[in-house]
N, C-alpha and C positions, 0 to 999 in steps of 0.2 A: 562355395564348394567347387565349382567349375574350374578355376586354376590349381587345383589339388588332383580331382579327379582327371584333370589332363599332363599332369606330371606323371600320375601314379600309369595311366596309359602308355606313352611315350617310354618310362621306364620298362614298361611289358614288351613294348616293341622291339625297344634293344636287346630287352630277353632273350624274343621271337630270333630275330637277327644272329647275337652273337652265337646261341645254340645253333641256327642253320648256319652258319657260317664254318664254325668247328667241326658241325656233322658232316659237311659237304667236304672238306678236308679230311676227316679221319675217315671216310669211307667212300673217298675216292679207288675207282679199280674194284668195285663190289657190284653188283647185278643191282640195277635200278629197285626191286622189290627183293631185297635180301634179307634174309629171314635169322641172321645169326645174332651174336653175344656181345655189338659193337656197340661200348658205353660212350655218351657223350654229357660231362658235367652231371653224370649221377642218372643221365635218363636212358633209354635203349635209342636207337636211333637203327636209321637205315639211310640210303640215298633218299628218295621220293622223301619220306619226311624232312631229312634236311632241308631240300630243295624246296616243299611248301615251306614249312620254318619260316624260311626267306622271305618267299613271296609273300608271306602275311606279315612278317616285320617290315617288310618293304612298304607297304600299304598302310599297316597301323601308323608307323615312323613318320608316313607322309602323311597322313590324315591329321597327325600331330600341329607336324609342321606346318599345314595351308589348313589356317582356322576354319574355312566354308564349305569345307571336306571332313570335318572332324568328324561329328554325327554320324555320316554313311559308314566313314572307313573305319571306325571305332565298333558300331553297331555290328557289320558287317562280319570283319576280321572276330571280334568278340563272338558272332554267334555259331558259323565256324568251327572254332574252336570249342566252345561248347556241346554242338551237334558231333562234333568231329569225335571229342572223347568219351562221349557218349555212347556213338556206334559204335567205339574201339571199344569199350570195355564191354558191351554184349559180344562182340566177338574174338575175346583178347585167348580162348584157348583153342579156337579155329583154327583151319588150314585159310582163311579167307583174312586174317590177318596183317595184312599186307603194308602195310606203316611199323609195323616192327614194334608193337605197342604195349608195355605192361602195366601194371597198377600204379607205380609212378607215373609214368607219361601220360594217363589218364588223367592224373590228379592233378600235375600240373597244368595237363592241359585246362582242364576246369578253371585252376586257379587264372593264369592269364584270362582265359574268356570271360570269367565273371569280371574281371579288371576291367578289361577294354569295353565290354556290354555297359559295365553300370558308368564310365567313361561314356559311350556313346550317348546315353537318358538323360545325360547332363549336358550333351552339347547343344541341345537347341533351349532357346528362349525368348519371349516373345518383347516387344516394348513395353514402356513405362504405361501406355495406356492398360494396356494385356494385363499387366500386373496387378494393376488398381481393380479393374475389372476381376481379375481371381479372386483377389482378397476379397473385395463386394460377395462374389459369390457365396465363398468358402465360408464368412463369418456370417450370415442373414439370411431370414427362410426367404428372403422378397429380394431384389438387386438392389431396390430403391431406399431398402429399408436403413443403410446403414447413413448414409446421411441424412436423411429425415429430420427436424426438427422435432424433440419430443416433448408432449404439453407438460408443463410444471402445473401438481395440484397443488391448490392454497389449503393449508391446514388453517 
């Protein structure tokens, strides 16, 4: 599942990316926290959002790309995003607003972050010993128990 859930990240990334990218062009010449109507690919946008956008596809993208980084920048970027649209929607009818945020951007946001979060859970793993050692765990009330020899009774 790790090569899936790091496609499906990396895909999130370019998300992050191509929208800040677009935002950072269509709302170039607009006040860093500007509060207007300016759609980008169906979401609200402002500058400052754009601009994170970036940075966290920037991050995700690379996190992607340098496997020993994945984990952090996945977890990281992912939670972020999560917190991020989280606060937006307790204060999406505020004057304190300031990402330019509505019940889509929310959702999206969500959706990426759970993306990249459960991307992140999956990037670490331990060795072949590690493994043997979970299973032992997971399947036996004892560690020892599961190789055990077990007495055969004579009927």
């Amino acid at each position: 599942m790790r090569p899936l859930w790091r496609a499906l990240a990396g895909l999130s990334a370019v998300c992050l990316l191509v929208f800040g990218v677009i935002g950072v062009v269509a709302t170039s010449g607009q006040p860093f926290f500007h509060d207007g109507d300016t759609s980008v690919l169906g979401l609200r946008a402002n500058p400052a959002l754009a601009w994170l956008s970036v940075a966290l596809g920037v991050v995700a993208l690379l996190g992607t790309a340098v496997g020993a980084a994945a984990m952090a920048a996945h977890l990281g970027t992912g939670a972020i995003c999560l917190l991020g649209g989280l606060t937006a929607l307790t204060l999406l009818q505020t004057s304190v607003n300031k990402l330019n945020f509505d019940m889509s951007t929310c959702i999206a946001s969500f959706l990426v972050g759970s993306v990249l979060l459960t991307a992140g859970l999956y990037g670490r793993t331990g060795t072949p010993r590690q493994a043997v050692t979970e299973e032992v765990l997971r399947h036996s009330t004892r560690p020892g128990d599961k190789f055990a020899v077990e007495p055969h009774a004579n009927p």
